[in-house]
mmCIF file of the N, C-alpha and C atoms, coordinates in Angstrom:
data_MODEL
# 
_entry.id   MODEL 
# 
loop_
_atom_site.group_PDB 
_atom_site.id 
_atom_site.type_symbol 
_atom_site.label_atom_id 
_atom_site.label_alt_id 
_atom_site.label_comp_id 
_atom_site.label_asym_id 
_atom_site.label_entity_id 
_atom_site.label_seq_id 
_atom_site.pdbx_PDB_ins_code 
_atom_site.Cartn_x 
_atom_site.Cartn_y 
_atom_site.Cartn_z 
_atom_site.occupancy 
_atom_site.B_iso_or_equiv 
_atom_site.pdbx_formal_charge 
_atom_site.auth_seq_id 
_atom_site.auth_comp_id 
_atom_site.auth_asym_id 
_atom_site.auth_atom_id 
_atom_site.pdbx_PDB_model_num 
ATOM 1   N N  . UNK A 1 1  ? 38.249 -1.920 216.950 1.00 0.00 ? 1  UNK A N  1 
ATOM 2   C CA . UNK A 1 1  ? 39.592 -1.472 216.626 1.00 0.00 ? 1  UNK A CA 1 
ATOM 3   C C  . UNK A 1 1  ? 40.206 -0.779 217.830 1.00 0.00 ? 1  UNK A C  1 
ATOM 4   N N  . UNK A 1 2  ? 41.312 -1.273 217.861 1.00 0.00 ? 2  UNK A N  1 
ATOM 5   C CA . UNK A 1 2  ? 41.610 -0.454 218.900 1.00 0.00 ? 2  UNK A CA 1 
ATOM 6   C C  . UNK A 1 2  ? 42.655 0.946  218.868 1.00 0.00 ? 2  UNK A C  1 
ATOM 7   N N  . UNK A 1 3  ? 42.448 1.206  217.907 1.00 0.00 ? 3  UNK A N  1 
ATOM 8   C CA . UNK A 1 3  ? 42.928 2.518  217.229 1.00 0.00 ? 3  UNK A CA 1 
ATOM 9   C C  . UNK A 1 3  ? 41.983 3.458  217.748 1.00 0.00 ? 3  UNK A C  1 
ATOM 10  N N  . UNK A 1 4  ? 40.560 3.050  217.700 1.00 0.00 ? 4  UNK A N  1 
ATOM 11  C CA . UNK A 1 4  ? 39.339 4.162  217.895 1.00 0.00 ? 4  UNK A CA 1 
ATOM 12  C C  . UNK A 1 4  ? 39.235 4.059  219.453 1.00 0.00 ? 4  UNK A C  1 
ATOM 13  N N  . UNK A 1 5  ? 40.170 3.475  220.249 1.00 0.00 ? 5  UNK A N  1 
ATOM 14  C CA . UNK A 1 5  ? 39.624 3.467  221.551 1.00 0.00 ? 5  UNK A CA 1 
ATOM 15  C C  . UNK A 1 5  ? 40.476 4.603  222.111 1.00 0.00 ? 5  UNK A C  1 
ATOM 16  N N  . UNK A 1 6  ? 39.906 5.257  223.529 1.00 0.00 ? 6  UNK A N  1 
ATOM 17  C CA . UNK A 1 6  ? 40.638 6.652  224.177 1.00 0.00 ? 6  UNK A CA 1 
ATOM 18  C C  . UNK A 1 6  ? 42.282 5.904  224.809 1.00 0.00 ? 6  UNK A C  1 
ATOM 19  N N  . UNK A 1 7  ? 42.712 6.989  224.841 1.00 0.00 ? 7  UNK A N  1 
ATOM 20  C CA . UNK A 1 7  ? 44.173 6.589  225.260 1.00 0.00 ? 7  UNK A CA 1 
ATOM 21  C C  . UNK A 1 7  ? 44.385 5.951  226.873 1.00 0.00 ? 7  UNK A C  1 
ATOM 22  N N  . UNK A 1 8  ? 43.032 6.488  227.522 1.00 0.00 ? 8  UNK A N  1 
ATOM 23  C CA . UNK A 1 8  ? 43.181 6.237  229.348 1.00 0.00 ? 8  UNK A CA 1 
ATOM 24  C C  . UNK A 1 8  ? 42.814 4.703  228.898 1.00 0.00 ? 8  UNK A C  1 
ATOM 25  N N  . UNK A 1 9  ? 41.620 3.979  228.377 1.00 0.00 ? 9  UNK A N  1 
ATOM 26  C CA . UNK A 1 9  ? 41.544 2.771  228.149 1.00 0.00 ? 9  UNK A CA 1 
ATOM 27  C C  . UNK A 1 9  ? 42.726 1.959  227.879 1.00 0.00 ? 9  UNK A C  1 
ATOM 28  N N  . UNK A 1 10 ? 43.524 2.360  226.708 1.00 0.00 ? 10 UNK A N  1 
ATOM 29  C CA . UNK A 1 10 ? 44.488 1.849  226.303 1.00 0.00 ? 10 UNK A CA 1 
ATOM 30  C C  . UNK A 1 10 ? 45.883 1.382  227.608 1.00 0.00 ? 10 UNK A C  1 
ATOM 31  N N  . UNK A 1 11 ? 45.845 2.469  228.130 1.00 0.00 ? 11 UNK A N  1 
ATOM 32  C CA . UNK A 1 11 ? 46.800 2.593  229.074 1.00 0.00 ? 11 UNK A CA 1 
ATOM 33  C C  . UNK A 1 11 ? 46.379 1.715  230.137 1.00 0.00 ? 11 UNK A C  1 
ATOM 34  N N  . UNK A 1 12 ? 45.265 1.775  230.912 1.00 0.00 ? 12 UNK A N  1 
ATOM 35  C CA . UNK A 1 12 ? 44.901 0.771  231.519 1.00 0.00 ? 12 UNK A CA 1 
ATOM 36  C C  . UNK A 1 12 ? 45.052 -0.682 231.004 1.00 0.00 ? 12 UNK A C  1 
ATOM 37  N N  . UNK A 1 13 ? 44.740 -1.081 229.734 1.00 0.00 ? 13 UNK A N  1 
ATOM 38  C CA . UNK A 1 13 ? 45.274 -2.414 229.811 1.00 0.00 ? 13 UNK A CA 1 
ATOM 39  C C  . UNK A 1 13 ? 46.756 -2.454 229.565 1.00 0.00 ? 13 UNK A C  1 
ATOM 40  N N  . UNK A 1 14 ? 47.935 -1.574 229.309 1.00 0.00 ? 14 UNK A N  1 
ATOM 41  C CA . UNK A 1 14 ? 49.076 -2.007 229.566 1.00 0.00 ? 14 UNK A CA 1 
ATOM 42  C C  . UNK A 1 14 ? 49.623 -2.144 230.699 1.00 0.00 ? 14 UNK A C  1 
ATOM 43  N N  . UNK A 1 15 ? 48.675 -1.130 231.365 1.00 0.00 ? 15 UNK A N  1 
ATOM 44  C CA . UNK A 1 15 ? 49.388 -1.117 232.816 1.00 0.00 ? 15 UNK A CA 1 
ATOM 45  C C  . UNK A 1 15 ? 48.967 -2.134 233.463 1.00 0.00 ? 15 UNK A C  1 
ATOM 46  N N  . UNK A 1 16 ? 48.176 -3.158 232.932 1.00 0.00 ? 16 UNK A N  1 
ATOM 47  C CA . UNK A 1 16 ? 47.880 -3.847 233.839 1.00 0.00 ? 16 UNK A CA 1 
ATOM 48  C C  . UNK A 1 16 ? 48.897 -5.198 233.488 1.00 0.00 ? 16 UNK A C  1 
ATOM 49  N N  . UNK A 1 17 ? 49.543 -5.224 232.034 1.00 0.00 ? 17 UNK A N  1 
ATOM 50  C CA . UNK A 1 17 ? 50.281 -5.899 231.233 1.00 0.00 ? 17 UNK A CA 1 
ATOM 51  C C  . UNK A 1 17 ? 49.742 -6.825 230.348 1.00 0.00 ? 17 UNK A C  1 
ATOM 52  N N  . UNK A 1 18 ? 48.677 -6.143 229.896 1.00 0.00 ? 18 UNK A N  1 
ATOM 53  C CA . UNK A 1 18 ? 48.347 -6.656 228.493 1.00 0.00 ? 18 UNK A CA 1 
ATOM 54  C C  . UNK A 1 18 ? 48.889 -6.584 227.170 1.00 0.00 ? 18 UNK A C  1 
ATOM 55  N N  . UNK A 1 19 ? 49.711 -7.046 226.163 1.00 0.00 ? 19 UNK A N  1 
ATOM 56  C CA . UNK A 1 19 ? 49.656 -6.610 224.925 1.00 0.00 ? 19 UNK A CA 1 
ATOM 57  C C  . UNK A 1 19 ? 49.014 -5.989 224.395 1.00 0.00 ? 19 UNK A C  1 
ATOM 58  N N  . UNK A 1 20 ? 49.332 -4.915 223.007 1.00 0.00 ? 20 UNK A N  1 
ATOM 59  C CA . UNK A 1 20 ? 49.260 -4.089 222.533 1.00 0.00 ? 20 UNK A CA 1 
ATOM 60  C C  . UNK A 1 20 ? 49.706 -3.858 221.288 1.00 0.00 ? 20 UNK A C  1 
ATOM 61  N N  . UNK A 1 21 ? 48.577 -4.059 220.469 1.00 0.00 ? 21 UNK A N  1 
ATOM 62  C CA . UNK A 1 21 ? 49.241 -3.475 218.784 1.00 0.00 ? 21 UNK A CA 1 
ATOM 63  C C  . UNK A 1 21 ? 48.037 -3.013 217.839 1.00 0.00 ? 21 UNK A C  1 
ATOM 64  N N  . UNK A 1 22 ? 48.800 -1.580 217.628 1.00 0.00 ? 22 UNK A N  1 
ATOM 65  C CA . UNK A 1 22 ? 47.605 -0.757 216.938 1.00 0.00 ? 22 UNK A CA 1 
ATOM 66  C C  . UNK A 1 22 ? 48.344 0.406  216.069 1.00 0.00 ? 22 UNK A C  1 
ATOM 67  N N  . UNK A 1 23 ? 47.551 1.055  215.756 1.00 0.00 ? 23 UNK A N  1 
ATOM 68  C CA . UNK A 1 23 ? 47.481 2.421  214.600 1.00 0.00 ? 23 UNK A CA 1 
ATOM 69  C C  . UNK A 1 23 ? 47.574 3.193  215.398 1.00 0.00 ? 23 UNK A C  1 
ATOM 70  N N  . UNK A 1 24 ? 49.006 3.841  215.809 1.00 0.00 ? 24 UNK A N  1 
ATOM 71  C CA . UNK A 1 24 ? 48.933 4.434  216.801 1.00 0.00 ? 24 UNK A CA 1 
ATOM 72  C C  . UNK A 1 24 ? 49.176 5.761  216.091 1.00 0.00 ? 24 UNK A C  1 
ATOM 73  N N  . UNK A 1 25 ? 48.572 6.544  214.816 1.00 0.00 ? 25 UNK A N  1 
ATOM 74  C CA . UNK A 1 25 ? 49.174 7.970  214.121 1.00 0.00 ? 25 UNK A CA 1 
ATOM 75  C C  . UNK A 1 25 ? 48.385 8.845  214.938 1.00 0.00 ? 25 UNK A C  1 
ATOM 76  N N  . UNK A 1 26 ? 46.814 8.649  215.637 1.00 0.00 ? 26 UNK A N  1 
ATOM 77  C CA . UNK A 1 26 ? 46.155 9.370  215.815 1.00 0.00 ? 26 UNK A CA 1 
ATOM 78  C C  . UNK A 1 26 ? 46.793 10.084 216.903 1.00 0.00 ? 26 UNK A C  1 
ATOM 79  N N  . UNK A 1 27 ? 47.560 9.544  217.925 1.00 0.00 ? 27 UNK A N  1 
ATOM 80  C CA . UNK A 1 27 ? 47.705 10.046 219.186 1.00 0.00 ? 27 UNK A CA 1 
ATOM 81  C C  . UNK A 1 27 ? 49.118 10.967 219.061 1.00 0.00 ? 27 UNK A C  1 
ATOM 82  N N  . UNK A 1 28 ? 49.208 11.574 220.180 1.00 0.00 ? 28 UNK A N  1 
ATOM 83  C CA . UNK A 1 28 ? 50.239 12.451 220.151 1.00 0.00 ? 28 UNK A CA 1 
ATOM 84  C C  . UNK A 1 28 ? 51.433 11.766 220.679 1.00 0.00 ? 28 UNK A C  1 
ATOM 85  N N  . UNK A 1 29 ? 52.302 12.278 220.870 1.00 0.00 ? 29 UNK A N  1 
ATOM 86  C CA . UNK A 1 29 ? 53.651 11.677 221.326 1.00 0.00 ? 29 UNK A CA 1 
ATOM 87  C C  . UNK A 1 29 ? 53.375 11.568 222.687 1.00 0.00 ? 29 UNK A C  1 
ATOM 88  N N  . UNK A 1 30 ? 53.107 12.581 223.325 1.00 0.00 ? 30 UNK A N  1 
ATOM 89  C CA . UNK A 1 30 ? 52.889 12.467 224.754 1.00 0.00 ? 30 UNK A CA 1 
ATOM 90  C C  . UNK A 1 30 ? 51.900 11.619 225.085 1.00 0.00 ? 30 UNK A C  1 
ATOM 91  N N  . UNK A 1 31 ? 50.805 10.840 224.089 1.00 0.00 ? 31 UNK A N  1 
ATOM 92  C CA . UNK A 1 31 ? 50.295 10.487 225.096 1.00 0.00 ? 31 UNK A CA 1 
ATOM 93  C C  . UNK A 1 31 ? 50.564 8.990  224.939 1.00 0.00 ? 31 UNK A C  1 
ATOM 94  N N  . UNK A 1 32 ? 51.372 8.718  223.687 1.00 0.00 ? 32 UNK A N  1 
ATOM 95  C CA . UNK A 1 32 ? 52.113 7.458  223.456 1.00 0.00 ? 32 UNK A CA 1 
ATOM 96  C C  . UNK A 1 32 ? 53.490 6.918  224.486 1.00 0.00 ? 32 UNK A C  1 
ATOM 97  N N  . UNK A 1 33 ? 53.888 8.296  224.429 1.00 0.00 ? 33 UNK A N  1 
ATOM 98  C CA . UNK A 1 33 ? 55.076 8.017  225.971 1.00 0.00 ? 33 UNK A CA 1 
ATOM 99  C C  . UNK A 1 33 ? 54.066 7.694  227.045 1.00 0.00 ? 33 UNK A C  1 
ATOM 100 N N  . UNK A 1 34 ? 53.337 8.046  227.588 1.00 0.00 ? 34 UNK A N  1 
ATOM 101 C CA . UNK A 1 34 ? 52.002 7.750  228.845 1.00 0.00 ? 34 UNK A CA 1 
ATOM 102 C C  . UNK A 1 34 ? 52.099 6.275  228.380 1.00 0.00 ? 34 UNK A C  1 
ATOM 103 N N  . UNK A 1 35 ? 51.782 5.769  227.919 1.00 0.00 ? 35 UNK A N  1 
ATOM 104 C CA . UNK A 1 35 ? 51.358 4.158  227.010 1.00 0.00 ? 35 UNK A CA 1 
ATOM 105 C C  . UNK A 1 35 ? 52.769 3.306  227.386 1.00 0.00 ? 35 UNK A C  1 
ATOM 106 N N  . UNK A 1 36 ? 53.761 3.763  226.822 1.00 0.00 ? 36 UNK A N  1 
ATOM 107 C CA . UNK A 1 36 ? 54.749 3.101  226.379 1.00 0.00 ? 36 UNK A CA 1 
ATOM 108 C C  . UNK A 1 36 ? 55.652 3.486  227.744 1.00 0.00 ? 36 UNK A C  1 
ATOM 109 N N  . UNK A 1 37 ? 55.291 4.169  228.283 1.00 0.00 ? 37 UNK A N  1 
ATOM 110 C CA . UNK A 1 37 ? 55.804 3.934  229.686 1.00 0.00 ? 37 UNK A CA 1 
ATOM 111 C C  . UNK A 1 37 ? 55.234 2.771  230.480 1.00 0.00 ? 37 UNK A C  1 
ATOM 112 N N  . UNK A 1 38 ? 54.048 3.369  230.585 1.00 0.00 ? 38 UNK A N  1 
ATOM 113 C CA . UNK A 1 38 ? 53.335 1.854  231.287 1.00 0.00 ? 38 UNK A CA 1 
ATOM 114 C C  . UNK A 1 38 ? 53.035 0.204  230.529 1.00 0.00 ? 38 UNK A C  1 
ATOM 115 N N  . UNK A 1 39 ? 53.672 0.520  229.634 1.00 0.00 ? 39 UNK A N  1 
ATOM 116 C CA . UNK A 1 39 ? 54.118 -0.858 229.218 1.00 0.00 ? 39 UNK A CA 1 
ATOM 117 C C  . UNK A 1 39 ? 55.855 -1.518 229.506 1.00 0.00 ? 39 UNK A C  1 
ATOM 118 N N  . UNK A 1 40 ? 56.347 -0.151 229.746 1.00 0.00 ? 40 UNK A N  1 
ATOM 119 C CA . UNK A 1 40 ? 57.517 -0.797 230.662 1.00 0.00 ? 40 UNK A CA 1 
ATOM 120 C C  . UNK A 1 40 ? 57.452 -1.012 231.780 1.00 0.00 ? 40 UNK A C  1 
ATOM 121 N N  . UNK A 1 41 ? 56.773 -0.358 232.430 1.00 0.00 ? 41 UNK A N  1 
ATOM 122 C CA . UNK A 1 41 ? 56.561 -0.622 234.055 1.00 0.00 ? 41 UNK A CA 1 
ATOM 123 C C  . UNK A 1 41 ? 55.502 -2.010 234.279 1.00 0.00 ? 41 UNK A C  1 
ATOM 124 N N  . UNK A 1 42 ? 55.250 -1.986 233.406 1.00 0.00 ? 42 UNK A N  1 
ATOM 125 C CA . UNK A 1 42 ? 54.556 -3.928 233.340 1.00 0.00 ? 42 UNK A CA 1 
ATOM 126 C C  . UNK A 1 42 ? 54.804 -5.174 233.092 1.00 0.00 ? 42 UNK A C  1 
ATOM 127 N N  . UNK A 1 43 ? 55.710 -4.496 231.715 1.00 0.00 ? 43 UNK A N  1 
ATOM 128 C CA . UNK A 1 43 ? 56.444 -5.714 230.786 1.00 0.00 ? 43 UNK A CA 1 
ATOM 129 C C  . UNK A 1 43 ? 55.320 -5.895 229.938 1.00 0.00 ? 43 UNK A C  1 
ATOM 130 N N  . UNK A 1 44 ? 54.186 -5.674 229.857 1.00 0.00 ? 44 UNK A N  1 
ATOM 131 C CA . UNK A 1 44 ? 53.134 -5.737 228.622 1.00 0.00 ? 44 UNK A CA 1 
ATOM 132 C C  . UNK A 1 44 ? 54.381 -5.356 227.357 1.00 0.00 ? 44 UNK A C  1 
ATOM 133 N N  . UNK A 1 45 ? 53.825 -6.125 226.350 1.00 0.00 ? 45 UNK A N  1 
ATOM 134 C CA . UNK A 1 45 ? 54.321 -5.730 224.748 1.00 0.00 ? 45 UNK A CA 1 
ATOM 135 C C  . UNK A 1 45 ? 53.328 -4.999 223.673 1.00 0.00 ? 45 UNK A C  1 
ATOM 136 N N  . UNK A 1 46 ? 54.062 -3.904 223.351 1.00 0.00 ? 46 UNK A N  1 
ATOM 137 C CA . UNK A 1 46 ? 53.381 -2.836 222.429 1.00 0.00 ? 46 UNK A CA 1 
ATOM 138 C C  . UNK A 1 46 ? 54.042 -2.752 221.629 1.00 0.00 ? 46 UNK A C  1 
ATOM 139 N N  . UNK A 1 47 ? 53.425 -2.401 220.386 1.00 0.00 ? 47 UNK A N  1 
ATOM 140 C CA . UNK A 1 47 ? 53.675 -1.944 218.830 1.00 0.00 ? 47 UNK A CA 1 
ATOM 141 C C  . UNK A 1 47 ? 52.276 -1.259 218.584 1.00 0.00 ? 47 UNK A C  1 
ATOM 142 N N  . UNK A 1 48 ? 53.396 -0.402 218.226 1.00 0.00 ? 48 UNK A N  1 
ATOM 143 C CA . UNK A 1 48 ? 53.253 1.117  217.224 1.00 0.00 ? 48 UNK A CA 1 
ATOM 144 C C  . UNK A 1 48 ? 53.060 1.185  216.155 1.00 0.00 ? 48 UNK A C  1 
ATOM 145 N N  . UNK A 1 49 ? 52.421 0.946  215.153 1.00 0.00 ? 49 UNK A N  1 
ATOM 146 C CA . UNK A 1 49 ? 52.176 1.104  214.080 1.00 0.00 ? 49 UNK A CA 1 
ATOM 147 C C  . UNK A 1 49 ? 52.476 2.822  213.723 1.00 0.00 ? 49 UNK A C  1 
ATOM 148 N N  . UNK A 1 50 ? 52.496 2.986  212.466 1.00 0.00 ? 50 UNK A N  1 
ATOM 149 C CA . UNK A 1 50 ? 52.385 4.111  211.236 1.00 0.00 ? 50 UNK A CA 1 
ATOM 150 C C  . UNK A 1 50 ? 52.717 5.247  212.216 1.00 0.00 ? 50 UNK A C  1 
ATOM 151 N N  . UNK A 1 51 ? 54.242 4.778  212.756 1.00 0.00 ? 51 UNK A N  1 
ATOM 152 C CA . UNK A 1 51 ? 54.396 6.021  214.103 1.00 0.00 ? 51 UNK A CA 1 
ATOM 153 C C  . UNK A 1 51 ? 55.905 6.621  213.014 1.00 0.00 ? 51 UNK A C  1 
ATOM 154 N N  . UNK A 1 52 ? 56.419 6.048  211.783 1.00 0.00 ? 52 UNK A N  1 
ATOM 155 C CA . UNK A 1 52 ? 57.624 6.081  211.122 1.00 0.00 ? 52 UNK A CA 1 
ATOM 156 C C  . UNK A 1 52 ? 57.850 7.709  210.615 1.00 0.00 ? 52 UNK A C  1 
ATOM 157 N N  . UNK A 1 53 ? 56.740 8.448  210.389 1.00 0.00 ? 53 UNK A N  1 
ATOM 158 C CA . UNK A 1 53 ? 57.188 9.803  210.274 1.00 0.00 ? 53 UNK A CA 1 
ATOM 159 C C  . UNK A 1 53 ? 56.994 11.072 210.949 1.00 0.00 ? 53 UNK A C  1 
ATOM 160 N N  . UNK A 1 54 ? 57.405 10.021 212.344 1.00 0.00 ? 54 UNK A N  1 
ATOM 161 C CA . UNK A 1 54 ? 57.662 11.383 213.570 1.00 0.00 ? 54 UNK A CA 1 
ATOM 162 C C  . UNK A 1 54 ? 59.239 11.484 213.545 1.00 0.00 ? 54 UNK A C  1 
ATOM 163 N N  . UNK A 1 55 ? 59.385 12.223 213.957 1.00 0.00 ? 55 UNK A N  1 
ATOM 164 C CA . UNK A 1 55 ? 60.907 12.815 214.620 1.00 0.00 ? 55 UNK A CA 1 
ATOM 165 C C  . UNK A 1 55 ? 61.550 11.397 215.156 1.00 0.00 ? 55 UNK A C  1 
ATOM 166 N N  . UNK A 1 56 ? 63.113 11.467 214.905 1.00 0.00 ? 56 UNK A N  1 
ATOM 167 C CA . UNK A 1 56 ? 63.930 10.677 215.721 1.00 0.00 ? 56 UNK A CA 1 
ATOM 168 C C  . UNK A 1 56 ? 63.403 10.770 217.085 1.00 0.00 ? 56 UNK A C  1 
ATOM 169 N N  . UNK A 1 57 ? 63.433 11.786 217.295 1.00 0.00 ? 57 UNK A N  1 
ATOM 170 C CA . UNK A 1 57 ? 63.705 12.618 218.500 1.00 0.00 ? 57 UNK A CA 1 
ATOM 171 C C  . UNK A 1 57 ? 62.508 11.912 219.505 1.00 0.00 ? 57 UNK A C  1 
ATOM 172 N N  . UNK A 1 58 ? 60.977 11.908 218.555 1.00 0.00 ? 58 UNK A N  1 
ATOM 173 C CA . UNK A 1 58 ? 60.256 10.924 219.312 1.00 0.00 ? 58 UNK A CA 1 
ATOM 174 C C  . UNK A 1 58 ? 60.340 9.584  219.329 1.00 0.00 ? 58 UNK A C  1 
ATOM 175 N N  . UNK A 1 59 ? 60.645 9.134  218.365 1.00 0.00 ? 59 UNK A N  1 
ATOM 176 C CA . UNK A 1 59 ? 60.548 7.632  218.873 1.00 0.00 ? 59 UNK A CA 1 
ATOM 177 C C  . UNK A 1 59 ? 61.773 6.944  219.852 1.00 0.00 ? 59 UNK A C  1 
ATOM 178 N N  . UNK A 1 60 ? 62.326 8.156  219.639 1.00 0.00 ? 60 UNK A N  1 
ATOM 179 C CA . UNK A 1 60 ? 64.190 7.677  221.192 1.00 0.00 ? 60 UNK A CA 1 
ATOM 180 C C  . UNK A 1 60 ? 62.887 7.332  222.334 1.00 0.00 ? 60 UNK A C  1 
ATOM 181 N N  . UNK A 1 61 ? 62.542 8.437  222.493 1.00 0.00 ? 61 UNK A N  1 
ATOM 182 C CA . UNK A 1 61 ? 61.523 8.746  224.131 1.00 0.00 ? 61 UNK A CA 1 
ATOM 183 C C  . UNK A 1 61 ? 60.264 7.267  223.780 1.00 0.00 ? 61 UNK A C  1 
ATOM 184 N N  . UNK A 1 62 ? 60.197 7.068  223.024 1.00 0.00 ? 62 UNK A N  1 
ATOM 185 C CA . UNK A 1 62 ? 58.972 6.057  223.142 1.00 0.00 ? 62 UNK A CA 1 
ATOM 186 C C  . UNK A 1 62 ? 60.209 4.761  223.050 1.00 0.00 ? 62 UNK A C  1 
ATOM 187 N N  . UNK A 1 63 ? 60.825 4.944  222.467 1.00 0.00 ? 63 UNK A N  1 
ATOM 188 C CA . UNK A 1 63 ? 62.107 3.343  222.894 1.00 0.00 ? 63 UNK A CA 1 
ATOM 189 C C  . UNK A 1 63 ? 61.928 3.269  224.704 1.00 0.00 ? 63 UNK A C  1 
ATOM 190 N N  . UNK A 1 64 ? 62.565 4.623  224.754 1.00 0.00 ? 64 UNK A N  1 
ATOM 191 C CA . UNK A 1 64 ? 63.251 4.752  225.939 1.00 0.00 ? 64 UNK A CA 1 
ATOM 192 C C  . UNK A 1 64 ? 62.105 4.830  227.432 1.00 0.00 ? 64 UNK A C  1 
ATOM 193 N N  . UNK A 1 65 ? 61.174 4.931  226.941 1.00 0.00 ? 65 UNK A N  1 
ATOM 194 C CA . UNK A 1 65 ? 59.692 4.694  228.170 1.00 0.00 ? 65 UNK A CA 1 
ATOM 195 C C  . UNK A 1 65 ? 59.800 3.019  227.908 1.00 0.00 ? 65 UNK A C  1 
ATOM 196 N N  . UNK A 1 66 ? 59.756 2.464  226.830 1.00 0.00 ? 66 UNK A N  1 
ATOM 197 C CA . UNK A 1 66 ? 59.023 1.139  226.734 1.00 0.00 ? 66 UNK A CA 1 
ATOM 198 C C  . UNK A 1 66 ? 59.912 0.306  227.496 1.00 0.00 ? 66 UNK A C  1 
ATOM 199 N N  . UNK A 1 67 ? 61.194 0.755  227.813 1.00 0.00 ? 67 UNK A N  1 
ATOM 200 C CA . UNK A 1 67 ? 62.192 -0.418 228.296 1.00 0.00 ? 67 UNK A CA 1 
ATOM 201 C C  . UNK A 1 67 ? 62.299 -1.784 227.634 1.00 0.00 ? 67 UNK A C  1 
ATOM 202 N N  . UNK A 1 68 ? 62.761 -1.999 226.547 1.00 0.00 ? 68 UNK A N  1 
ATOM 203 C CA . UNK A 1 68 ? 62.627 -2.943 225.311 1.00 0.00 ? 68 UNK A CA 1 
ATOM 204 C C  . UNK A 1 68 ? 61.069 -4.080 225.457 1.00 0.00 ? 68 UNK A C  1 
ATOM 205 N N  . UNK A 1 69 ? 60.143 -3.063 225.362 1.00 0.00 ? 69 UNK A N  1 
ATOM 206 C CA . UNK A 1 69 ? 58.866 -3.582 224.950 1.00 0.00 ? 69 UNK A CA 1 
ATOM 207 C C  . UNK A 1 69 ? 57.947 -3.119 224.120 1.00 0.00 ? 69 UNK A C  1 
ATOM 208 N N  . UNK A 1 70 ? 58.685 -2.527 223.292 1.00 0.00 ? 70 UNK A N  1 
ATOM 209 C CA . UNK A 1 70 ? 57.470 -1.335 222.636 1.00 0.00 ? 70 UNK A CA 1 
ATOM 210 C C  . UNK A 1 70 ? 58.712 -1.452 221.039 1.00 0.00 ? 70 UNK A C  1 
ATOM 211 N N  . UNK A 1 71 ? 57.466 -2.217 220.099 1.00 0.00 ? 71 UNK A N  1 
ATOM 212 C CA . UNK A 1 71 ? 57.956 -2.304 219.218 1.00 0.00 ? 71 UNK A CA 1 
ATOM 213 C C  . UNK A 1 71 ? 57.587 -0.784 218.369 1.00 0.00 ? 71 UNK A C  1 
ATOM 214 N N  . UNK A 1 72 ? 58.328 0.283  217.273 1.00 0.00 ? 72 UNK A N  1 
ATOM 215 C CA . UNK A 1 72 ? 57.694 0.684  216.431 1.00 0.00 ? 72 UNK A CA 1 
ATOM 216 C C  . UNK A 1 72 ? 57.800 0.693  215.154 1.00 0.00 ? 72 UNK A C  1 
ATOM 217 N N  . UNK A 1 73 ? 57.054 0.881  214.241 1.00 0.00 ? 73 UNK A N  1 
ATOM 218 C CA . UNK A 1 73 ? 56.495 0.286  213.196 1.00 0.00 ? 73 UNK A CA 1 
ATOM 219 C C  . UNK A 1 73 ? 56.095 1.180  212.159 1.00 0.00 ? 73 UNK A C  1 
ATOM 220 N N  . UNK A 1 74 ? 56.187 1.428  210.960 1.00 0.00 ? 74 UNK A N  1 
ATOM 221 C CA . UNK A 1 74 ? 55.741 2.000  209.739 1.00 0.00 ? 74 UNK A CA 1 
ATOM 222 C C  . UNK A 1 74 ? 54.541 1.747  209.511 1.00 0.00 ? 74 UNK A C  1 
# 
């Protein structure tokens, strides 16, 4: 699963521009912006799962890192 994997793993395969789709509730915002940044700076595609009851406020910043690649998701 890749829900149970650490966030530096994760990030490494976006940054390298791999796709991406997982259960992302465990992690914090910050370290989902880390993610969803480097999936814009790749063009890798991510989705967010069960990310729907954070703040507006976070998922603007995780839009706005992904550069329309970062889907999120309930």
């Amino acid at each position: 699963m890749l829900s149970n994997k650490p966030i530096d793993d994760l990030w490494r395969v976006a940054a390298a521009g791999g796709g991406l789709d997982f259960d992302a509730s465990r992690y914090s915002t910050d370290q989902l912006w880390r993610l969803a940044a480097a999936a814009g700076n790749s063009g890798a595609k991510l989705t967010l799962r069960k990310v729907g009851d954070r703040a507006t406020d976070d998922l603007w910043r995780l839009a706005a890192a992904g550069k329309g690649n970062v889907v999120l998701s309930d």
